[in-house]
C-alpha positions as CSV (number, residue, x, y, z in Angstrom):
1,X,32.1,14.5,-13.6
2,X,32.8,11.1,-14.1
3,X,30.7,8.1,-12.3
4,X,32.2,5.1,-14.1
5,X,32.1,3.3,-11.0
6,X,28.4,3.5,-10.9
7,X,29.2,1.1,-14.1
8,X,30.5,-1.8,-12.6
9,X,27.8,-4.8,-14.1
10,X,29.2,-6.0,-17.2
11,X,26.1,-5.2,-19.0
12,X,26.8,-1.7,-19.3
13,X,30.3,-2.9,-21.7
14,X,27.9,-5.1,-23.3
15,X,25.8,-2.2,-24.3
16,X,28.9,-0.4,-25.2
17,X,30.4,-2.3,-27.6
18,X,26.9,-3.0,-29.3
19,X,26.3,0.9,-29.4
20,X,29.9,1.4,-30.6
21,X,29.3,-1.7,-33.6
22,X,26.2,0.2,-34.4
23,X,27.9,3.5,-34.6
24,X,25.1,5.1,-32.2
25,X,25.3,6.5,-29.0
26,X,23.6,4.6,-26.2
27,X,23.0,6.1,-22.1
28,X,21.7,4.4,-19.0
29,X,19.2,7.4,-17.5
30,X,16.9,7.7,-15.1
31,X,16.1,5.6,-11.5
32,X,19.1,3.7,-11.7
33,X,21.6,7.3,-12.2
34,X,19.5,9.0,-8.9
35,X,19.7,5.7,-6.9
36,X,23.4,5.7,-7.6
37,X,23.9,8.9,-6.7
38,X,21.9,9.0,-3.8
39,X,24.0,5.6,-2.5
40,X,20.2,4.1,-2.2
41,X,19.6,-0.3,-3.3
42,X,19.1,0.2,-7.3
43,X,15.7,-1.5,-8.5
44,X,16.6,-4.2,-10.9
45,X,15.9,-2.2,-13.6
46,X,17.9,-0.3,-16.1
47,X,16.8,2.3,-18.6
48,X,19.2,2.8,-21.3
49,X,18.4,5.3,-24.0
50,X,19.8,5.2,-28.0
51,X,20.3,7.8,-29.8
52,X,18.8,5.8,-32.7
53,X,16.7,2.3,-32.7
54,X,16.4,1.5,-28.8
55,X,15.0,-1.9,-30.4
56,X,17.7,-2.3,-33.3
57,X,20.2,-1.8,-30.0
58,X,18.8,-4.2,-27.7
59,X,18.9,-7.0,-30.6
60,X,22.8,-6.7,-30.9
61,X,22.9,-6.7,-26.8
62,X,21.2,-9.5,-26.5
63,X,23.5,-11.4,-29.7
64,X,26.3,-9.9,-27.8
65,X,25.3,-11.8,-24.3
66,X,26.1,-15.0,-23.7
67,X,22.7,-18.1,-24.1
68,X,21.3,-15.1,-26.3
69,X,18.3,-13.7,-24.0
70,X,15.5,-13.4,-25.7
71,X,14.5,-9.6,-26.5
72,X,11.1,-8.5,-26.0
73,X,9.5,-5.6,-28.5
74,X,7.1,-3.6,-28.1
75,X,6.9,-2.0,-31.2
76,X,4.1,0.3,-30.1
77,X,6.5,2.5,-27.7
78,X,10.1,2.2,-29.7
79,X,11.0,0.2,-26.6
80,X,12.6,-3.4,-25.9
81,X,13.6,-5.0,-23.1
82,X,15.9,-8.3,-22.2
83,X,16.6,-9.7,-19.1
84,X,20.2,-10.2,-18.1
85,X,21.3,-12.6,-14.5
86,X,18.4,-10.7,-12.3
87,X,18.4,-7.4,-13.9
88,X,15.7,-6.1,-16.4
89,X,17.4,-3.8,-18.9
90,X,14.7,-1.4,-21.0
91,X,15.6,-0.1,-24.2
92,X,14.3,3.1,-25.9
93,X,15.4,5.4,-28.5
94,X,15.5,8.8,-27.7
95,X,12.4,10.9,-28.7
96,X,10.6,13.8,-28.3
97,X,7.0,14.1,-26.9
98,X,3.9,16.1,-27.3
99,X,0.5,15.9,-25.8
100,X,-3.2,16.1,-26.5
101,X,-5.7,17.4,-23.7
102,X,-7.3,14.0,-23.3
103,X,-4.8,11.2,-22.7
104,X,-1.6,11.1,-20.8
105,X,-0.1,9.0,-24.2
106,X,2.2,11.1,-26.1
107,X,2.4,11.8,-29.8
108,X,6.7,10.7,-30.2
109,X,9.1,11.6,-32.2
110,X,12.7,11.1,-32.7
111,X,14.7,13.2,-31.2
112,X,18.5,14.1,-29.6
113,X,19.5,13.2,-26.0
114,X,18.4,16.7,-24.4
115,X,14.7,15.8,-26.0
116,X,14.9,12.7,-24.0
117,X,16.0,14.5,-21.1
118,X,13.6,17.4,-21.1
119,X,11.0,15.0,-21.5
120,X,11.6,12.8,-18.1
121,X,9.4,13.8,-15.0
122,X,12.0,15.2,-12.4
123,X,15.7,16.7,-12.6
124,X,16.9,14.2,-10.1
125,X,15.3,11.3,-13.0
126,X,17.0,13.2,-15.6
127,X,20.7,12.5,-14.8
128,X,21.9,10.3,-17.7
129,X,25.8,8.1,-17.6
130,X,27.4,8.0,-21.4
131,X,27.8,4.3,-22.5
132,X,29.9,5.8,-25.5
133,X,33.9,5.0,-25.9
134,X,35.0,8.4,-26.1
135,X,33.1,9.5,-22.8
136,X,32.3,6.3,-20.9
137,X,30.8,7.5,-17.8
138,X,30.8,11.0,-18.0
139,X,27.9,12.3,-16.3
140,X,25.0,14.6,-18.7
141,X,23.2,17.0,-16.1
142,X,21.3,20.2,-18.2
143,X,18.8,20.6,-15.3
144,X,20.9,20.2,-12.0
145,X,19.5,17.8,-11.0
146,X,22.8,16.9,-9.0
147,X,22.2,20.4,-7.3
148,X,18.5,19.2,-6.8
149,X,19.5,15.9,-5.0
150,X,22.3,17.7,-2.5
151,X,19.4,20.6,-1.9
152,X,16.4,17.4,-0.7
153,X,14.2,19.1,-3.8
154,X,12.0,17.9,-6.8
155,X,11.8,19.8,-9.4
156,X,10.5,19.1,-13.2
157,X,12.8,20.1,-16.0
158,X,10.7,22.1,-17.9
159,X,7.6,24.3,-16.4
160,X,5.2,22.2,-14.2
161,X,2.4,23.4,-15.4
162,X,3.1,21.7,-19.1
163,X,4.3,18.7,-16.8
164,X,1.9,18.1,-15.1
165,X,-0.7,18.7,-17.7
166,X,0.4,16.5,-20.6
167,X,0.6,13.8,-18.3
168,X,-1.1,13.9,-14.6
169,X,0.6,10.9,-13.1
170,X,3.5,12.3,-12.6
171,X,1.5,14.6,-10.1
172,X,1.3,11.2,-7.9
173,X,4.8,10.6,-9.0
174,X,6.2,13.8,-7.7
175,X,4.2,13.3,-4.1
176,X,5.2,9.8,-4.0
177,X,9.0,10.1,-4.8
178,X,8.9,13.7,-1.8
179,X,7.9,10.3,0.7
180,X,9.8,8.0,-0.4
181,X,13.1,10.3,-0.7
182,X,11.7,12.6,2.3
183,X,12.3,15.8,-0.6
184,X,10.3,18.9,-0.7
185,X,8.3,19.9,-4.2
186,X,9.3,22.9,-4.9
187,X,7.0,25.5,-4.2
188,X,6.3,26.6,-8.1
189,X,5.6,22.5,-8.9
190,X,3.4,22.0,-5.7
191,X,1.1,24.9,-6.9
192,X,1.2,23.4,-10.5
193,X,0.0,20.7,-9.0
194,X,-3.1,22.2,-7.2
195,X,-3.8,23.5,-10.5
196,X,-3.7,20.7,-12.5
197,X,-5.4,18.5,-10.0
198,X,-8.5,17.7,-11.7
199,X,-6.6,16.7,-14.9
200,X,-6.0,13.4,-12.6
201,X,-9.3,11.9,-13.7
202,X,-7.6,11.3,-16.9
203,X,-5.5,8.8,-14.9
204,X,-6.6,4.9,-14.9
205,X,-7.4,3.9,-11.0
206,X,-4.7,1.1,-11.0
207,X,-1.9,3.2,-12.1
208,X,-3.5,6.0,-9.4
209,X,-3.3,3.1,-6.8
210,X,0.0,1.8,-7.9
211,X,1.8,5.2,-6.9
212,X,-0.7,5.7,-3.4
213,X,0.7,1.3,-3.0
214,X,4.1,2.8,-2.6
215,X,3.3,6.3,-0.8
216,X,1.3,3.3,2.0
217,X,4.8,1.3,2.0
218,X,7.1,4.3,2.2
219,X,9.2,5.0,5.9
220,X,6.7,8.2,6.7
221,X,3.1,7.3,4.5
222,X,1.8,10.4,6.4
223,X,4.5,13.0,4.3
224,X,2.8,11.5,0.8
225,X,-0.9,11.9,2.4
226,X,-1.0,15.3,3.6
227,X,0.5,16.5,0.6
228,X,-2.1,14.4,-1.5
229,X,-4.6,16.5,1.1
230,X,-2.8,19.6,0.2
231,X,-2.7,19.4,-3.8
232,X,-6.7,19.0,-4.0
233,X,-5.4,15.3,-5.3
234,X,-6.9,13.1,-2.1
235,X,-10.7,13.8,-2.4
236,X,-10.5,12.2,-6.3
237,X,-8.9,9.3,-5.1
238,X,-10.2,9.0,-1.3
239,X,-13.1,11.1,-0.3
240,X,-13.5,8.2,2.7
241,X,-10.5,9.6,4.2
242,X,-10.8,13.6,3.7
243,X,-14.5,13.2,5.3
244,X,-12.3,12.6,8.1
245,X,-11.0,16.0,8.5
246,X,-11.8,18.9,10.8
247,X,-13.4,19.1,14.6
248,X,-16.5,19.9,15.3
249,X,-17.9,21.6,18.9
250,X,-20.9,21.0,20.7
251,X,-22.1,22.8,24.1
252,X,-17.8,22.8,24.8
253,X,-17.2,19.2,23.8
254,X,-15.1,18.2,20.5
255,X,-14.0,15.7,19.2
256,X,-10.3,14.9,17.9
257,X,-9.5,15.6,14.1
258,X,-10.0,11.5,12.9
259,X,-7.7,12.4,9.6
260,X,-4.9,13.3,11.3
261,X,-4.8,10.7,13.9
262,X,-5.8,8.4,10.9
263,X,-2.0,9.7,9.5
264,X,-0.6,9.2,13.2
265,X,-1.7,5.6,13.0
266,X,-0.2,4.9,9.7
267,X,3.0,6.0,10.2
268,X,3.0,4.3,13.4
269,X,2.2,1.0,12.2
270,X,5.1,1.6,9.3
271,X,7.2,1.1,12.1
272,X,6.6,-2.0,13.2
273,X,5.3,-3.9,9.7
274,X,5.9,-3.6,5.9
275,X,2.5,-5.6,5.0
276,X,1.0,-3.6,2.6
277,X,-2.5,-4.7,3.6
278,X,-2.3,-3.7,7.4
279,X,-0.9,-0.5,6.3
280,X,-4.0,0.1,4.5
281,X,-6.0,-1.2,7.4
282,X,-4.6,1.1,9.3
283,X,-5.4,4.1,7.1
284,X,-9.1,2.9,6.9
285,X,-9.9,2.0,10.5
286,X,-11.6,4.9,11.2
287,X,-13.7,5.7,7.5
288,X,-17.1,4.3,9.1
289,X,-16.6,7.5,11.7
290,X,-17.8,10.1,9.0
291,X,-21.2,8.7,8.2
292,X,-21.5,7.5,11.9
293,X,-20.6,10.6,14.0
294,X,-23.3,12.0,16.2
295,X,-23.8,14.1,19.3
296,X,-25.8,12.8,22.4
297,X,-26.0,15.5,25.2
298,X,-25.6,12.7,27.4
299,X,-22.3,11.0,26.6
300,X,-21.0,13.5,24.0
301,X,-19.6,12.6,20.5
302,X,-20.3,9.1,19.3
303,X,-19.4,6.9,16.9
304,X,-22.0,3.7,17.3
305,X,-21.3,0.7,14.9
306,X,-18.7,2.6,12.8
307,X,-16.2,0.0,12.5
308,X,-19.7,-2.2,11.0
309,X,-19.8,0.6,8.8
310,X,-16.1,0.9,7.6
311,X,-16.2,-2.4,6.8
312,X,-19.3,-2.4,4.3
313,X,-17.2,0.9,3.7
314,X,-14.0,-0.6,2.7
315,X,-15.2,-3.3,-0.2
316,X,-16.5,-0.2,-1.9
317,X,-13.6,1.6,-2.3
318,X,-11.1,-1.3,-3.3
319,X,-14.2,-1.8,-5.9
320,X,-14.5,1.7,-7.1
321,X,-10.2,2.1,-7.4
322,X,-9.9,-1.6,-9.0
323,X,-7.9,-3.2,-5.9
324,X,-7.8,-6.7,-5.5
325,X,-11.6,-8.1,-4.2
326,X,-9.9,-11.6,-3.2
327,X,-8.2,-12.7,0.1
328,X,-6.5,-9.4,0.8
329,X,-9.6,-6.5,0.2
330,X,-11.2,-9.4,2.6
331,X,-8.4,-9.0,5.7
332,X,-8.5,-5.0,4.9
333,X,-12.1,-5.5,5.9
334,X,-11.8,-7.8,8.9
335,X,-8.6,-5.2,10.2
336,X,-11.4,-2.3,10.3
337,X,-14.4,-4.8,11.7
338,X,-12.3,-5.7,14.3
339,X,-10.3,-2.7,15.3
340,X,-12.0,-2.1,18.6
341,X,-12.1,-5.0,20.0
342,X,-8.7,-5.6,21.6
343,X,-9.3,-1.7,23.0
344,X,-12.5,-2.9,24.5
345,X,-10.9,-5.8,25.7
346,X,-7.6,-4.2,27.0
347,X,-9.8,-2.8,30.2
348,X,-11.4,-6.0,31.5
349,X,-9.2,-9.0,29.7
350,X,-11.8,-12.0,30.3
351,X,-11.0,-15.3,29.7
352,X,-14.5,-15.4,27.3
353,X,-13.9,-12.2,25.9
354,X,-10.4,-13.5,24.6
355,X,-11.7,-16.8,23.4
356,X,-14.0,-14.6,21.2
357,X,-11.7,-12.3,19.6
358,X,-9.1,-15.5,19.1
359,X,-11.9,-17.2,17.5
360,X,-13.2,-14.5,15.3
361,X,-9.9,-13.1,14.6
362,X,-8.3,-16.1,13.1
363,X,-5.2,-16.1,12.0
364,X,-4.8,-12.9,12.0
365,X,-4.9,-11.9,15.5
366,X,-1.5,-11.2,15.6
367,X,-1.8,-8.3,12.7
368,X,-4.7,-7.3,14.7
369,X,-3.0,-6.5,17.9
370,X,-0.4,-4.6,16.3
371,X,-3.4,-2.3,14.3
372,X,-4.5,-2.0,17.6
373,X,-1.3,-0.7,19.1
374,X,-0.8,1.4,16.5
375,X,-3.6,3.2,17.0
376,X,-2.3,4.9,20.5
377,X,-1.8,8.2,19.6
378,X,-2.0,10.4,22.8
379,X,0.2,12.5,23.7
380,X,0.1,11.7,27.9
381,X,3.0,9.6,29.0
382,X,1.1,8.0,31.4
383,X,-1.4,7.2,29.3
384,X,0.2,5.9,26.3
385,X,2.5,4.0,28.9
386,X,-0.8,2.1,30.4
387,X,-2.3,1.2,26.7
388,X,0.4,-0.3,26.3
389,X,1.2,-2.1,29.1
390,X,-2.6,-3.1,28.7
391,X,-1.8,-4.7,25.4
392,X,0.9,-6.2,26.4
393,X,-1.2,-8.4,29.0
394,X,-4.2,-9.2,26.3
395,X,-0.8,-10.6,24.1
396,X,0.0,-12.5,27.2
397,X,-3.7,-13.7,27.9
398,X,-4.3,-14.7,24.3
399,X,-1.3,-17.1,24.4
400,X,-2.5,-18.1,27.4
401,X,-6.2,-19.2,26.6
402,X,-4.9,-20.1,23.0
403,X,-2.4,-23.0,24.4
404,X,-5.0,-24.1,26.8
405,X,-8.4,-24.3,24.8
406,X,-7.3,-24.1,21.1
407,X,-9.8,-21.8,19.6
408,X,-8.4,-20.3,16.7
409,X,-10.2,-21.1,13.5
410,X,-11.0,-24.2,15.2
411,X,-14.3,-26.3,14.4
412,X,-16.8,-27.6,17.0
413,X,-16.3,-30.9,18.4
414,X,-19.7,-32.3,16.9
415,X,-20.4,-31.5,13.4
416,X,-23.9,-31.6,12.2
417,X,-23.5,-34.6,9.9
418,X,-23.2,-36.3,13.3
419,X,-26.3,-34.4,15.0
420,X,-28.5,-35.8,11.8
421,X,-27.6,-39.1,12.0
422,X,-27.7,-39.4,16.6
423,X,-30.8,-38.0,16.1
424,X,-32.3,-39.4,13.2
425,X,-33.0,-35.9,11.1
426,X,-32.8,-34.2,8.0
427,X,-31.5,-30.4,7.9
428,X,-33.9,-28.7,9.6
429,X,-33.7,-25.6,12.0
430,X,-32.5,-27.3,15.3
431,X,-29.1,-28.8,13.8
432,X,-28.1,-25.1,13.3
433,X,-29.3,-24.5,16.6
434,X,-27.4,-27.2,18.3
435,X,-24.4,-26.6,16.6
436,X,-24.4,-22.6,17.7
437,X,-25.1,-23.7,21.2
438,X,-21.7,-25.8,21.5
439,X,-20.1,-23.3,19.8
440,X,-21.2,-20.6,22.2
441,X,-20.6,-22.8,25.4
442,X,-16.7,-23.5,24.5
443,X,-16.4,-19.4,23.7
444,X,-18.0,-18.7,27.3
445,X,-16.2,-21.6,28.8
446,X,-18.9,-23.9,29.7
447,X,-17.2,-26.6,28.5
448,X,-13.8,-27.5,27.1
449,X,-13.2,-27.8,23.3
450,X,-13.3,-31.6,23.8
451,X,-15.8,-33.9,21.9
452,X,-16.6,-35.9,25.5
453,X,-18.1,-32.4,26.9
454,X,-19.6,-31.3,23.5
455,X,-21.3,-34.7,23.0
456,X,-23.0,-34.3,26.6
457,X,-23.9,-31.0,25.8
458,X,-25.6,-31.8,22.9
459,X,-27.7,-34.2,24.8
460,X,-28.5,-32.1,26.6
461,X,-29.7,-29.3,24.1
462,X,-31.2,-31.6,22.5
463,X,-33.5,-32.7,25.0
464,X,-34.2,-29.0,25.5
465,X,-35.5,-28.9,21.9
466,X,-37.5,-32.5,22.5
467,X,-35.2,-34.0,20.4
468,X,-34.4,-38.0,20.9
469,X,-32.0,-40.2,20.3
């Protein structure tokens, strides 16, 4: 089978002609092959494999190339890599691998093509494209992996169980690819994988969160997660979220099961946005219900402050997986403190009540509302028509109150450098005082966000506290 047209950048005769001046054979293998063949946008990255020096042949590339790009080496792993227009292009020789129990880095070796091949994670990344004269662009399949594509299935070249064993990520790998690609695991892999699920704490936490980054930004996140829940592999990673699971009854009432409508809500919101950061808002909205959950034979099943909770909740898991702790583990955090309030808000829309969430919300209240929408999961018609339609009119009252009083992230009218020096003080109690009551009288609508009404008002607070002017 031929796929020369898969070949169409001129790097790949670049690569030729160096391979062929070297007198060693060179293949491009790997994601670019299965993206090609499964007509999906190529990353801009190329693997190409030597049958010899993948360093020696990335030096004659890159003399080869026009403006000679510089090569990077990194003598460590055989491997070099140049950049050519907006493509990376990887070099490695082709080797053979073996494993010890305690580290996911192989002991390499040189070794033929087939090595290489055997060694690769999936039959479907196994496909390799000859770069060599006599066969340019023959294809090199000795696992099916064509077969494997055409049948929607991942399967490892060589048992699982070794696989999966000498190195663990590919356990992520293989759940993350099944979302991306929407492919079953074959059943024999997906049991090696329950058995080799504890060998993922071998794994560093940023690689772990690297692979669960792309199972969050996938079409269907909730495909990658319930398999993660399946495999054993999702209470090592995110005990927050299988807490979650299962219903529990009391005197006839239950509760719903918060993991799966935690999945309903992700893939919902995947719909409508591809920020990263809301997705994962969306799939910890609800942790805080876990440690909150109670029964009261009054009112039922209860889940008092838990979005308080999931908050506190959510800087200790970015912590403990080594996620970002800046600007973006911060609006993760505000997604799940905030949660409820537009649902609150959705039944009685208040003029004051919208001023508040605007004002608290920031920025960010548009993210917000569309967290919030995601999260209506039932399954009545009628219902899920009125949340809706219920949003839809908080939308149309924040714009409303937003043009007319200008409350987002805004400042009050009357600072307290100003309150010091009207009233002849040095920081002290009252200014904070003053300053909250202004604040609080444009949220409720007592007066306007105008410095003419805020100056009166602090008169008058003042006097309250016996201030003078």
């Amino acid at each position: 089978m031929n796929y020369k047209n898969a070949l169409q950048n001129k790097i790949f005769k670049e690569i030729s002609l160096a391979s062929t001046e070297l007198e060693m054979k060179s293949y491009v293998i790997g994601g670019f092959v299965r993206d090609y063949v499964l007509e999906r946008e190529s990353a801009k990255d190329i693997d190409i494999v030597a049958v010899g020096s993948g360093i020696e042949l990335a030096q004659k590339v890159a003399n080869l190339l026009p403006n000679n790009p510089k090569v990077q080496v990194f003598k460590t792993y055989g491997t070099a890599m140049l950049r050519y227009e907006d493509i990376e292009v990887e070099f490695v020789g082709a080797r053979k691998e073996s494993y010890s129990e305690e580290s996911r880095n192989p002991i390499v070796e040189n070794g033929t093509l087939e090595d290489d091949q055997k060694r690769r994670d999936f039959t479907i990344n196994a496909l390799a494209i000859s770069l060599n004269q006599a066969d340019y662009g023959e294809l090199l399949d000795p696992f099916n992996g064509i077969d494997d594509m055409q049948n929607q299935l991942l399967k490892t070249p060589l048992d699982p169980d070794i696989t999966y064993s000498d190195d663990p990520l590919r356990m992520m790998r293989a759940i993350r690819f099944a979302t991306q690609l929407n492919f079953k695991i074959e059943q024999k892999s997906l049991d090696a994988i329950s058995n080799n699920a504890e060998r993922l704490k071998i794994i560093t936490r940023e690689r772990i969160v690297d692979e669960l980054n792309k199972i969050i930004l996938a079409p269907i996140p909730s495909i990658g997660f319930l398999l993660l829940e399946k495999t054993g592999l999702l209470p090592q990673i995110l005990p927050e979220l299988t807490a979650l699971k299962g219903v529990e009854e009391v005197e006839g009432q239950r509760h719903k099961d918060n993991f799966y409508h935690t999945l309903e809500v992700v893939d919902n919101i995947a719909k409508t946005t591809d920020d990263l950061w809301l997705r994962w808002a969306a799939l910890l909205h609800d942790i805080g219900k876990a440690p909150t959950k109670k029964f009261d034979k009054k009112v039922g099943w209860t889940f008092h402050a838990h979005e308080f909770v999931g908050a506190k909740m959510v800087f200790k898991l970015f912590k403990r997986l080594r996620m970002p702790l800046n600007n973006k583990m911060k609006f993760t955090q505000k997604m799940v403190y905030l949660s409820s309030r537009p649902i609150v808000l959705a039944t009685d829309v208040t003029d004051s009540a919208v001023r508040r969430l605007i004002f608290d919300s920031g920025e960010d209240i548009d993210s917000l509302m569309t967290l919030c929408e995601a999260d209506i999961t039932t399954k009545n018609p009628k219902k899920f028509k009125r949340y809706h339609e219920n949003f839809k009119a908080v939308r149309e009252k924040i714009k409303e109150v937003e043009e007319r009083d200008h409350v987002r992230n805004f400042q009050p009218p009357i600072s307290g450098e100003l309150i010091m020096k009207i009233f002849n003080l040095k920081p002290c109690r009252e200014i904070g005082q003053i300053k909250d009551a202004i604040k609080e009288a444009i949220l409720e609508g007592e007066i306007a966000n105008d410095y003419n009404e805020a100056y009166q008002f602090m008169l008058n607070k003042a006097e309250s506290l016996g201030l003078k002017k």
